[in-house]
Phi, psi and omega in degrees: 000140184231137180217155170246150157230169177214158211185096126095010181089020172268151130243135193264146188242130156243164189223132192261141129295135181255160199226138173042227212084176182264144150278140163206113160086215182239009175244125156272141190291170162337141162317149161264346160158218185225128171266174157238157182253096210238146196215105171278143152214179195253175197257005174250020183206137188276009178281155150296103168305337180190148173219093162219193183226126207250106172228185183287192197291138174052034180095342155333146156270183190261186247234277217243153173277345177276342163294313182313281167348293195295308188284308187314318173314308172286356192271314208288337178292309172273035184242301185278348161283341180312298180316312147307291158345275186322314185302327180283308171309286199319125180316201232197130171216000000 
């Protein structure tokens, strides 16, 4: 599953991936869940400000792709306020 967002003059791109399942044989069985894969990039520029994979606490996957989604979005939100932030802090020259 894939969703864009747009946040703050960014676009977030997230992606679920599924991690992990049992091998039985040569067919892997269900998922144990999902991360996401989340890719900021800014809208005045076509490079990725970022790219990474967003999973639950101590590494764990999430549950459902839509909790995946939803948690990739917030780590990309506070990521672009982080980002921001810095920028208001920098002197003036």
């Amino acid at each position: 599953m894939h969703r864009t967002y747009d946040y703050r003059h960014f676009t977030i791109d997230v992606e679920t991936e599924s991690s992990g399942g049992n091998c039985r044989g040569t067919v892997l069985s269900v998922a144990n869940g999902y991360v996401a894969v989340v890719r900021i990039s800014s809208t005045t520029s076509t490079s990725p400000v970022e790219r990474l994979r967003v999973a639950g606490v101590d590494g764990s996957p999430f549950f459902t792709e839509a909790e995946t989604l939803m948690r990739g979005y917030g780590v990309a939100q506070r990521i672009v306020d982080d980002m921001i932030g810095v920028d208001k802090l920098r002197p003036m020259r």
